[in-house]
C-alpha angles and dihedrals in degrees: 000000000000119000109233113183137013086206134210115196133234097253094237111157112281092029102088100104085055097059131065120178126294082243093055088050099043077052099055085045088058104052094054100056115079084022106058123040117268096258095063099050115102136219109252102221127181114216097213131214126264107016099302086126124225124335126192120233120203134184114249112251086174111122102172131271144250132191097282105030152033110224123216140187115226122215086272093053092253108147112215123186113238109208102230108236107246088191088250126111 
């Protein structure tokens, strides 16, 4: 069976220790990619207050940018140069 969410709860009374920090989930995101096949990784969804839905949540792989690249971290905090398409090849 398929995880399908890492779920955050909407913070309604009576729900709290159900609930950790969005940091503390985005870090528990992150230590599962890179490290668990793909198909067992779940969506990290925030539940928000006062009807707006379900919202993912994703850790940040952006490590900045120069003329030529976007950088990104990997899960194991490498951090790897991705050359930006100029639309000539």
């Amino acid at each position: 069976m398929r995880p399908y969410y890492l779920y955050q709860c909407d913070p309604v009374v009576g729900t709290s220790h159900f609930r950790t920090t969005i940091d503390e989930g985005r870090e528990i995101m992150r230590q599962l990619r890179g490290y668990t096949s793909g198909y067992a990784v779940p969506q990290y969804i925030v539940d928000t207050p006062g009807g707006g839905g379900k919202v993912p949540v994703l850790p940040d792989y952006s490590a900045g940018r120069d003329a030529g690249n976007i950088y990104f971290k990997n899960y194991a905090g490498g951090i790897f140069a991705y050359p930006e398409s100029r639309g000539q090849e």
